[in-house]
Each structure stands twice: as C-alpha cells, then as structure tokens.
C-alpha positions in Angstrom: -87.1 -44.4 -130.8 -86.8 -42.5 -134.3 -89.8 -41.7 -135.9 -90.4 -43.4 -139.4 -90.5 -40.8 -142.0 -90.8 -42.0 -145.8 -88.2 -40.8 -148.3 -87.8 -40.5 -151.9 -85.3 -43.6 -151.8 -87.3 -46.0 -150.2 -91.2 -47.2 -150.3 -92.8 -46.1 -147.4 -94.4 -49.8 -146.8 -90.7 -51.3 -147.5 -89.5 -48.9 -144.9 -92.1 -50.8 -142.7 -91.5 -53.9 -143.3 -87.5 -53.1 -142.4 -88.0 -51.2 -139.4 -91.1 -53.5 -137.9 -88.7 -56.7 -138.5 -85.8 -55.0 -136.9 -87.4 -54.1 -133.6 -89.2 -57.9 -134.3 -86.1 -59.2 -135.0 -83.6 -57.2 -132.0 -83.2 -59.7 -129.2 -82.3 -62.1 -131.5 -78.6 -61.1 -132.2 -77.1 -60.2 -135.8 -76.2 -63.1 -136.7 -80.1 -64.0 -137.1 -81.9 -60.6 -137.4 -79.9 -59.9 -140.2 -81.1 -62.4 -142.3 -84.6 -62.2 -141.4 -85.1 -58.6 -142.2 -83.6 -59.2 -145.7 -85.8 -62.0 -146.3 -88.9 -60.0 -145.1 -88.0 -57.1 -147.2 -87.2 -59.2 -150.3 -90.6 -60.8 -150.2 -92.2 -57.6 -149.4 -90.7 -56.0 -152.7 -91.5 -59.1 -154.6 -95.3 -58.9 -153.3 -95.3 -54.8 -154.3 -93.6 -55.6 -157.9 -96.3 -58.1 -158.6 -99.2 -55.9 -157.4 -100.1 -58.7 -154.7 -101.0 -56.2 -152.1 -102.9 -58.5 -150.1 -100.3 -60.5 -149.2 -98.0 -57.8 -148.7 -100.6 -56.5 -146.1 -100.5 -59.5 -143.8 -96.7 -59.7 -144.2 -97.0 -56.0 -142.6 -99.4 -57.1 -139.8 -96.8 -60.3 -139.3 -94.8 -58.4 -136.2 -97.8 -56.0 -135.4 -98.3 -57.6 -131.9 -94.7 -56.7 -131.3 -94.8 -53.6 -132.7 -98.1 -52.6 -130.3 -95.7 -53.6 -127.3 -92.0 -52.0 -128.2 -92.9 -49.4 -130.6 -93.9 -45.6 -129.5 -97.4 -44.3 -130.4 -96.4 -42.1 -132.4 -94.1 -44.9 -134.8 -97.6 -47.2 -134.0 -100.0 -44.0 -135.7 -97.0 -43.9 -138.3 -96.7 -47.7 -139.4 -100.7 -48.1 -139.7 -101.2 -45.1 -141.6 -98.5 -46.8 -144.4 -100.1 -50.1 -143.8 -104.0 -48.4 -144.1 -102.9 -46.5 -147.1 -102.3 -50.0 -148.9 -106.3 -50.5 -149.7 -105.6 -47.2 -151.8 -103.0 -49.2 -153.9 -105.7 -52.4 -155.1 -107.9 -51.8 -157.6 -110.6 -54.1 -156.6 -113.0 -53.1 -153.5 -113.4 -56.4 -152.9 -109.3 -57.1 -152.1 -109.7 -53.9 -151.0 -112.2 -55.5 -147.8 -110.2 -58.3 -147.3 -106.9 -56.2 -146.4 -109.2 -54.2 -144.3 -110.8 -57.0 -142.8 -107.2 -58.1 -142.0 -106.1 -54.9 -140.4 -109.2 -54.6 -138.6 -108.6 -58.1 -137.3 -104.9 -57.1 -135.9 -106.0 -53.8 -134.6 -108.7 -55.4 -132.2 -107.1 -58.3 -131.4 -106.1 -56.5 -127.8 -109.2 -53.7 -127.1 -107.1 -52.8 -123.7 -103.5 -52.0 -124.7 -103.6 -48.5 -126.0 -107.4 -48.5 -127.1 -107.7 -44.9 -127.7 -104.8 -45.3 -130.7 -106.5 -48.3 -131.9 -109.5 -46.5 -132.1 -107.5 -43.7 -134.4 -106.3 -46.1 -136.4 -109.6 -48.3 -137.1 -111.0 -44.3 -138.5 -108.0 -43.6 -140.0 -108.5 -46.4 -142.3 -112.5 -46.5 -142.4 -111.4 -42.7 -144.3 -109.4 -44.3 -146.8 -112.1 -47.2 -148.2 -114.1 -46.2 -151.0 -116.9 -49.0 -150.8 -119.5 -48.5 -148.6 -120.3 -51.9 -147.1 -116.2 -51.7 -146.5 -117.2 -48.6 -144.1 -119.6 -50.3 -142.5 -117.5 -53.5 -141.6 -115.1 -51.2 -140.3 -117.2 -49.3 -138.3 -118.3 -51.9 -136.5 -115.1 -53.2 -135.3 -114.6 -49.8 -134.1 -117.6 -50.3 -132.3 -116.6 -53.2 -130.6 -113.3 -52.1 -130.0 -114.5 -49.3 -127.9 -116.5 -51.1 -126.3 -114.0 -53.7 -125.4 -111.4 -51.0 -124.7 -113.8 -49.0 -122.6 -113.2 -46.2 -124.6 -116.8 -45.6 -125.9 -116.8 -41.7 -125.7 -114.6 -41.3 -128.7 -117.8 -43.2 -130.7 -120.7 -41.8 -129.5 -120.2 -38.3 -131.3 -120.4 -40.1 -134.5 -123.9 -41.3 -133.7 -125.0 -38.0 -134.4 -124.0 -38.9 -138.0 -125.9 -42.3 -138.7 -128.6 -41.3 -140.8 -126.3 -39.9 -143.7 -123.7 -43.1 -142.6 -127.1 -45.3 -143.3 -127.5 -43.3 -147.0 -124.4 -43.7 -147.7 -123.7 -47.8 -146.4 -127.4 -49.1 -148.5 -127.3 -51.8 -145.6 -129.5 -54.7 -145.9 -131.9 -55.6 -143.0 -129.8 -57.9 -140.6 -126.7 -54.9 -141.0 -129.1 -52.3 -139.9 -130.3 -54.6 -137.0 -127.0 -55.0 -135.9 -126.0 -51.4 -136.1 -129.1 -50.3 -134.4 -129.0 -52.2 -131.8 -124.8 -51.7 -131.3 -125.5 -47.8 -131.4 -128.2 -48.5 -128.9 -126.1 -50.8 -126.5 -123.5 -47.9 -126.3 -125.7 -45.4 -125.7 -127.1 -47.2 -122.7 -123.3 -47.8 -121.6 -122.2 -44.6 -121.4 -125.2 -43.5 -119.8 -126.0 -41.0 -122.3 -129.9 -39.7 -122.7 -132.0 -42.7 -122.3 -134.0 -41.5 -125.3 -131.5 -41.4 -127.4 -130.5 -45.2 -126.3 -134.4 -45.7 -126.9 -134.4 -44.2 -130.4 -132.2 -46.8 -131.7 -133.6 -49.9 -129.9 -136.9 -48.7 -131.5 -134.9 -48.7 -135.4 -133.8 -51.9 -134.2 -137.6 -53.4 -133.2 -138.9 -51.8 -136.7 -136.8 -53.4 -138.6 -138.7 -56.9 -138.0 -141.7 -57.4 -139.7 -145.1 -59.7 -139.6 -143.3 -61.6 -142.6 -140.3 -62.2 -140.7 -141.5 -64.5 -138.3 -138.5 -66.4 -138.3 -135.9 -64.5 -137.3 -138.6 -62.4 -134.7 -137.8 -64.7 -131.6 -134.6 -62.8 -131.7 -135.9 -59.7 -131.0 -138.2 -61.2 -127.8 -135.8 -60.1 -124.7 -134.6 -56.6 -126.5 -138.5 -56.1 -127.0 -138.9 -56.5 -123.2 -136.0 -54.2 -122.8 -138.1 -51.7 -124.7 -141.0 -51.5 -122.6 -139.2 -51.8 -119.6 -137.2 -48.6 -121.0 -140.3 -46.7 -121.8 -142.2 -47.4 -118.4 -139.2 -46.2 -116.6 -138.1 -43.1 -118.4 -139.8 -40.5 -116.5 -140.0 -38.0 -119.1 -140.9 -40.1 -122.2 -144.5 -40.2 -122.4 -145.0 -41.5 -126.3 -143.7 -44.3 -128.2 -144.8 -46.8 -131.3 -144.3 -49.9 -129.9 -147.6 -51.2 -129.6 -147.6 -51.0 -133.9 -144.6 -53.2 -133.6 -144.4 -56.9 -134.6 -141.5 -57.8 -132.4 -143.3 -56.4 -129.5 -147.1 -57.5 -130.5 -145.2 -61.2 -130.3 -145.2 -60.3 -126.5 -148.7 -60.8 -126.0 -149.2 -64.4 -126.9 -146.0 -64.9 -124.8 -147.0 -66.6 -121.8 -143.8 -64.9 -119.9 -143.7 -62.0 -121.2 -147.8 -61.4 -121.6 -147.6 -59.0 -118.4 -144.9 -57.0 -120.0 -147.1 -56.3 -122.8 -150.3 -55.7 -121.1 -148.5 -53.0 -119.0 -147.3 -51.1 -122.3 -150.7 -51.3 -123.3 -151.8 -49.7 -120.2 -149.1 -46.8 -120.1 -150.2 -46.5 -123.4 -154.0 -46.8 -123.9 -155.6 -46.7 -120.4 -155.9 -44.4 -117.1 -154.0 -44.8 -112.9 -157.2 -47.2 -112.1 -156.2 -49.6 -115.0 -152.2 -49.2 -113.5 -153.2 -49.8 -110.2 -155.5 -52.7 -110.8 -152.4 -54.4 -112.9 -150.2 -53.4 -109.9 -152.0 -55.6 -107.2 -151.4 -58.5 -109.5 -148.0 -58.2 -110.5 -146.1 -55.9 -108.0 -143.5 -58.9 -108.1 -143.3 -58.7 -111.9 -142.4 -54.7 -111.6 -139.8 -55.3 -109.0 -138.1 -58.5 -111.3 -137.9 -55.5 -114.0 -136.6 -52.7 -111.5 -139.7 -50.7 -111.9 -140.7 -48.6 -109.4 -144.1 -48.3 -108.5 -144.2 -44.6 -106.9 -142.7 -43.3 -110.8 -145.4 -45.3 -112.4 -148.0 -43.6 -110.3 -146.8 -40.5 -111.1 -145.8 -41.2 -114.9 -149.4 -42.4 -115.4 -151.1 -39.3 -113.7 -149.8 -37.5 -116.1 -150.5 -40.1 -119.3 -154.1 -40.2 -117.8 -154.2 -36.1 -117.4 -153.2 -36.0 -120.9 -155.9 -38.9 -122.3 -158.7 -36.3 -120.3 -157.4 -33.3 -122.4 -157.7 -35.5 -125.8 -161.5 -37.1 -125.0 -163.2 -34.6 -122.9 -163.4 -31.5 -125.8 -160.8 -29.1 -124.8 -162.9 -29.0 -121.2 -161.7 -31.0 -118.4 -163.4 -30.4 -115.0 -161.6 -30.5 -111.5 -163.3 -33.4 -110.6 -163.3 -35.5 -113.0 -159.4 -34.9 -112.5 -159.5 -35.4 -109.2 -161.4 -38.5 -109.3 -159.1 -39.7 -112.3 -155.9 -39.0 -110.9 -157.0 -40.2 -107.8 -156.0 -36.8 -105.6 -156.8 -34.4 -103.4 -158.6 -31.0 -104.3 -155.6 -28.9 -103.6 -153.6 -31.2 -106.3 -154.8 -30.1 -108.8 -153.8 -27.0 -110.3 -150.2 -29.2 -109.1 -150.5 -32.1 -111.6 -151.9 -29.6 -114.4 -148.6 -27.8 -114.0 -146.8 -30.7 -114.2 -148.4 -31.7 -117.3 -147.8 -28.0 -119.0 -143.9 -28.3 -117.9 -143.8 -31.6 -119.4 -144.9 -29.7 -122.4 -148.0 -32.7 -123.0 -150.9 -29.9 -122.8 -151.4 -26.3 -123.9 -154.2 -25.1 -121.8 -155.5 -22.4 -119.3 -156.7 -23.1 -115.5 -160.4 -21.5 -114.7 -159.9 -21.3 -111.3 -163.4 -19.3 -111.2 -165.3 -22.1 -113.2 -163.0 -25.1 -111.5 -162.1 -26.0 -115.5 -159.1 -26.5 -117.3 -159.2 -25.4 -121.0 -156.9 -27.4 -123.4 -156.0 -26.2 -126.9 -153.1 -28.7 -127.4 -151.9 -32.3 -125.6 -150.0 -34.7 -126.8 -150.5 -38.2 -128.3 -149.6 -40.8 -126.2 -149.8 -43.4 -129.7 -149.1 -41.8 -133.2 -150.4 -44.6 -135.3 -153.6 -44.3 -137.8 -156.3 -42.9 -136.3 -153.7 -39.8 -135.2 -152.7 -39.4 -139.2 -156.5 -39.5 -139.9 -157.0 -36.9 -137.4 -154.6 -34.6 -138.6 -155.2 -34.8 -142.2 -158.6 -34.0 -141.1 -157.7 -30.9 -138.8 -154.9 -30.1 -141.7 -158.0 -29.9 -144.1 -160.2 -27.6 -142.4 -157.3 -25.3 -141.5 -156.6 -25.6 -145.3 -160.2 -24.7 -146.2 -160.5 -21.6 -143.6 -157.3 -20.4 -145.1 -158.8 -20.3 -148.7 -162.1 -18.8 -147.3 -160.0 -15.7 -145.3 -158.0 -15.5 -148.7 -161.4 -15.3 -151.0 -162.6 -12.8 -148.8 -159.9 -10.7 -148.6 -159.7 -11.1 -152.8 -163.5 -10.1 -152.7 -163.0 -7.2 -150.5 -160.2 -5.7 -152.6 -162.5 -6.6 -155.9 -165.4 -4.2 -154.0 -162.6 -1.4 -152.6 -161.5 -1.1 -156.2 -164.7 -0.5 -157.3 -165.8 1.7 -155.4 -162.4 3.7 -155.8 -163.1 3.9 -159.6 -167.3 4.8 -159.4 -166.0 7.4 -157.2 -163.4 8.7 -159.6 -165.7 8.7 -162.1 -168.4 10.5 -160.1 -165.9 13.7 -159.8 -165.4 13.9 -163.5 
C-alpha cells in the first residue's frame, strides 16, 4: 500500500480524510465510494476553513477502526501523526484536551491489535500538547493501554521520569493517587524490583491524610497489600508505614487488626514477639502467602539490628544468642549477614565474645530518629568548630613565636 506523504498541493489532514475514506470506502464499488469520499473531504475542508478543528478530528477518527485493520503500520504511524498534529492547530488548551481525549479514546479502544504502535502513537501525541493536565490524561491512557495490550515494558522506563513529570503535571491529590498507584500496579506486573513497586504504593498510602477520613476506606485493601509487601521482601528492612493514616486505620479494623499488629512487630519489636504472634495466627500468614521460615530469618536480622541501636555500640554473644534464639556457632553467621545487608557497621571481638557497632540502620525514620540526628548533627557541628578554633589558636601562637624570634636576631 503507498505510503501517505503530504505535498505542497494538498493539506496533509485532507490527504487523510481522502485516503482513510478510500480504503473505508473500497468494497463498496465506485458508484458509492466515489460519492462518499467527496462528501467526507468537502466537510473536512469546510471544518479546516472555519477553524472547527474539533470536529474535523472526529471526522478523521470516523474510519480509524478500519484503517487499524487494512492499513500498513507504517500508513497507521503516518495518519496519527497528521491527526495528532491537529491539537497544534486550536488555540484553546481546553479544545485542545477534548481532541486528545478523542484520539486517545480511538487509539485504546482495541489494547491487543498492534499495541506496541498504539503505544507510539498515544506518546507521539502526549509530545505535541502544551497543557499539562493534557499530558497527564494522556499518559494514563498509555498506561492502561499497556497494560491491556500486555505491552508494559515500553512504560516502565518512563517511571524513572515521574518526579519531574509530577513538577511539571501540578496534579491534585485524587490524580496523584491514581498515578501512584498505576505506576505501582505495573511495577508489580512486570515483576520489576519489588521496592520500586513498594515506593510508589507508599506515594500512593501518603497521599491520604487524618483529614481525609472519607475517602480513606479506599485505601484499606492496598494498605494490607503494603504490609504484606514489606513482611515479604527479604531485603527491605525499613519502611514509614506505621506514620501512615491509611494504614493506622488497620488497627481498629477488626479484619485487618492482625495485619497491623504484625507490621508493628517487624517494625518495633524482637523474634520472641514474631514467634508469639506466629502461634496465633500461622493461618493468617499462610491466607497472605507469607512464609514463616523468611520471617524468622527477616526478623533475626530486624532484632540484630534493634540490639546494635539500644545496647551502646556493645552487643554481647549472648544476649545475641539468646535474642536470636541460636546456637553459639551462629553467631559470627547472622552478624555477617547483618553487615552484608549493609544494616550495621561494626567489628567482631572474637577475644572479648562482643560485637562493636559504629553504624545500624533504622528500622522506623519518624520523630524521635530526626531528633536524634539533629542532636548527633549538633555535636559533630560543635567538635568541628572546636578542632577549627584550635587550629586558629595554634597558628595565632606559631605566628608569634615566628615574629618574637625574628625580632630576638635583630
């Protein structure tokens, strides 16, 4: 089939409109497609004269189903890009969403015949809208198209991208939920890292707050689905949550009260506290997929790490041992662990059976932790300004002396 190529004799959308309605038009003899085209193309140029690109748009998108079927991709990439390049033409953003809207509604209509062009064509345009909240519409119907198409790889590169996208949209809250929890949707889909699935189920929670009590029901089962998450993940060892509205709603839940208390545990508490909650609810864990062996070992290490931060840099073997519920030979083992996990900095005594931390990690970052390090921030602030006063004060006396001595030879 011959490629559409604009030319200085005819509009490139008029070109369209002829060439769509022809192949719209074919099996229908002369006799009748003859008449057709040249009543689509006189409406279309009466539609361009007047500036009435809206309605010119859907006229265009009249024989796009058609055109998807008996067209090549490369006339399909061709006739979108002239239809696209209409929202260039209006002068008003807001006509300017409504013929986007439109396109976007054609493009998606069938997510599993060439999904991948679809895809091209939903960016292509998002590229040509100047408003923002236009971008953002679009967006997500590429979203959804790729995830109807089963084509989500070409999206998730972008989601590299979504903080300056989120600058640049200004979204209101229930956008942002959306988007959040869209990106976050995909990234479970396509198996990516389950933090970075995690990350934006998290935007997605924090977006709800006590004063939205409202709309937090909402956010109940993807609030389980964040626990659940974090409890499974066996390298994810700190999260916010518990700070969270939509998931402090959990607790006065009566079916999801277990859910709660066990983030409260991975979070707050020690294996005995684990293991206790485990005899009463080992039915709860396996509804959830959870695996009781991973939390064992997933709380070792969160219990390891709460020793390093309460017992003054110094943690005994035993008190390990005894905490982490192991044998003597262990562990050296789960301090290893910990250290290739990167939650403690420390050194093994192996002559006074003590392990010496100088850094572990925070299971919760909430208040107490800011308070902590403005403190430590301030007294490494105030040794700084000592070291530099006596280095002043010892130049002050070098220089002295230098001159008294110069002196003394004269």
């Amino acid at each position: 089939m011959t490629t559409l190529v604009p030319t200085s004799e005819e509009d490139p959308a008029l070109s369209v409109v002829r060439f769509t309605s022809e192949i719209s038009w074919a099996d229908a003899g002369p006799e009748v497609a003859e008449p057709q085209v040249s009543r689509l193309c006189l409406e279309a140029s009466e539609c361009m004269l007047a500036g009435r690109w809206l309605d010119l748009t859907s006229l265009m998108l009249t024989s796009a189903d058609v055109i998807f079927s008996k067209a090549s991709d490369k006339d399909l990439e061709c006739i979108f890009t002239v239809i696209c390049n209409l929202v260039k033409k209006t002068g008003s953003l807001d006509e300017a969403l409504e013929m986007a809207k439109l396109i976007s509604t054609k493009v998606t209509q069938q997510p599993n015949d060439k999904p991948a062009l679809r895809l091209k064509i939903m960016f292509n345009l998002y590229n040509l809208l100047e408003n923002p909240y236009s971008r953002f519409f679009v967006y997500m119907k590429a979203l959804n198209l790729a995830v109807n198409g089963k084509v989500i790889e070409h999206v998730v590169p972008s989601f590299k991208k979504i903080d300056s996208f989120l600058k640049e949209w200004n979204l209101g809250v229930q956008d942002q939920r959306e988007l959040f929890l869209s990106v976050s949707n995909i990234l479970k889909e396509s198996k990516s890292s389950a933090k970075d699935s995690f990350k934006f189920l998290t935007k997605y929670l924090a977006t709800f707050s006590d004063e939205d009590a409202q709309n937090m029901a909402e956010a109940k089962e993807e609030a389980v689905r964040a626990v659940v998450e974090f409890v499974k993940t066996p390298d994810m060892f700190q999260c916010d949550l518990l700070d969270m509205p939509a998931v402090a709603q959990l607790e006065k839940d009566a079916k999801y009260e277990s859910v709660y208390q066990l983030l409260k545990i991975f979070l707050t508490q020690k294996l005995d506290a684990y293991l206790e909650f485990h005899s009463a609810n080992s039915s709860l864990l396996k509804n959830y997929g959870i695996l009781h062996e991973d939390c064992v070992a997933k709380m070792r290490l969160m219990s390891l790490v709460d020793l390093g931060a309460n017992e003054s840099g110094h943690i005994p073997y035993d008190l390990i041992k005894h905490t982490l519920q192991i044998a003597d030979d262990e562990v050296e083992g789960w301090v290893v662990k910990a250290i290739t996990a990167k939650l403690l900095d420390c050194k093994i005594d192996q002559m006074n059976q003590i392990i010496i931390v100088s850094r572990c990690t925070e299971r919760v970052f909430g208040l107490n932790q800011w308070q902590s390090l403005r403190t430590k921030l301030a007294t490494w602030r105030g040794n700084i300004s000592n070291v530099i006063a006596t280095i002043q004060a010892n130049k002050v006396a070098e220089d002295g002396a230098q001159l008294m001595q110069g002196l003394a030879i004269h």
